[in-house]
C-alpha positions as CSV (number, residue, x, y, z in Angstrom):
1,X,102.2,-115.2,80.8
2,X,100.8,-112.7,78.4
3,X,103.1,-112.9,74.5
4,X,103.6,-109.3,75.3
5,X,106.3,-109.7,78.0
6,X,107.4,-113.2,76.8
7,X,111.0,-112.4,75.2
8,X,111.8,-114.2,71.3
9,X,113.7,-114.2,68.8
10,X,113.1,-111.7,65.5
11,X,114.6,-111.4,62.4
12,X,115.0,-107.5,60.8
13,X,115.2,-106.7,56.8
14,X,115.9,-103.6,56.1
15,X,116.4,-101.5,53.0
16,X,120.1,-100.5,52.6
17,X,122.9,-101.1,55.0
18,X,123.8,-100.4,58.5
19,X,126.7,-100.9,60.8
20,X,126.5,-101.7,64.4
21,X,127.0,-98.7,66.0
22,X,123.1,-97.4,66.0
23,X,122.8,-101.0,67.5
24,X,124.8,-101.3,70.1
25,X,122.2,-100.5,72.9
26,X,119.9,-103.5,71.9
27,X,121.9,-105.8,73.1
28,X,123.7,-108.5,70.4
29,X,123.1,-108.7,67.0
30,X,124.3,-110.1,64.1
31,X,124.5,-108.1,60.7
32,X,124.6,-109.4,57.4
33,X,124.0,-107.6,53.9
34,X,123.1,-108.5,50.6
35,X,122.4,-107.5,47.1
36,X,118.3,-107.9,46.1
37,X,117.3,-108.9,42.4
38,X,116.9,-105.3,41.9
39,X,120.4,-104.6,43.0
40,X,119.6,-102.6,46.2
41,X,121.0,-103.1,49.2
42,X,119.2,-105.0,52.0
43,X,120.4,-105.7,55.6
44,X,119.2,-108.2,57.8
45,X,119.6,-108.3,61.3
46,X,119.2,-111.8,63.4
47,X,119.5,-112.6,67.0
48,X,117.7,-109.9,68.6
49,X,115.9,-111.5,71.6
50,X,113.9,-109.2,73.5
51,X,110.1,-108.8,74.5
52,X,107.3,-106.6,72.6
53,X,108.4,-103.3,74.3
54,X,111.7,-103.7,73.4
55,X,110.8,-104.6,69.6
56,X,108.5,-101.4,69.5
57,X,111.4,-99.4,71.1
58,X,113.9,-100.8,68.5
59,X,111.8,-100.2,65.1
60,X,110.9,-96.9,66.4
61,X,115.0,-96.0,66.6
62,X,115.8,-97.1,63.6
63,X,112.8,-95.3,62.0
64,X,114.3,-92.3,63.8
65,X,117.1,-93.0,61.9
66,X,115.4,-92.7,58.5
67,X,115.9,-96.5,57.8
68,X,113.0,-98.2,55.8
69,X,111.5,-102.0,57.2
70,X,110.9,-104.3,54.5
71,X,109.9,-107.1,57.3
72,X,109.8,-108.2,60.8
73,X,109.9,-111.9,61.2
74,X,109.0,-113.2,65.0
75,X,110.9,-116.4,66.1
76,X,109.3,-118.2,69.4
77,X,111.4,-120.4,69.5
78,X,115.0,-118.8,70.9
79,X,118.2,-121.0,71.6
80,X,122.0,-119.9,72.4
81,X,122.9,-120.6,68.9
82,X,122.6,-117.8,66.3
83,X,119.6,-118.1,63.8
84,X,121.4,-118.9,60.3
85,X,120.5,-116.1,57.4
86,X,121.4,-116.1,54.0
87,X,123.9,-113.1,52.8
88,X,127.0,-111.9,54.1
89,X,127.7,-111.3,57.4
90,X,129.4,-107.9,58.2
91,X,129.3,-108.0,62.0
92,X,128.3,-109.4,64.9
93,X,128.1,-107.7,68.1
């Protein structure tokens, strides 16, 4: 099976913070913001589980919604059991 269709797991940092409402149609994810060295605001979001289309579909929303990436992190290995971040977290949906 091509790695294009095969779902995992990716981890989202992005610059500022976000609540789950512009999320809500990816499916669950959990939300959790911190303060950087530099003290801006950065927002990680875990648990996201979908394949390459559905990653492409997700980084072009939020760039439709003006929100800088710092990083995309891909996770092949995916179990029911939410991937542990660092930070605060605000929501999970």
């Amino acid at each position: 099976m091509s790695h294009l269709v095969q779902p995992a797991a990716y981890i989202i940092v992005i610059q500022g913070r976000i609540d789950c409402a512009p999320l809500e149609w990816s499916g669950p994810v959990t939300i959790a913001s911190a303060v950087a060295d530099d003290d801006q605001a950065i927002t990680t979001l875990s648990g996201i589980v979908t394949d390459q289309a559905g990653l492409i579909g997700l980084i072009r929303h939020l760039h439709g919604l003006g929100i800088v990436l710092l990083s995309v992190t891909r996770h092949t290995q995916i179990s029911n059991r939410s991937l542990a971040i660092d930070g605060e977290t605000t929501h999970a949906a």
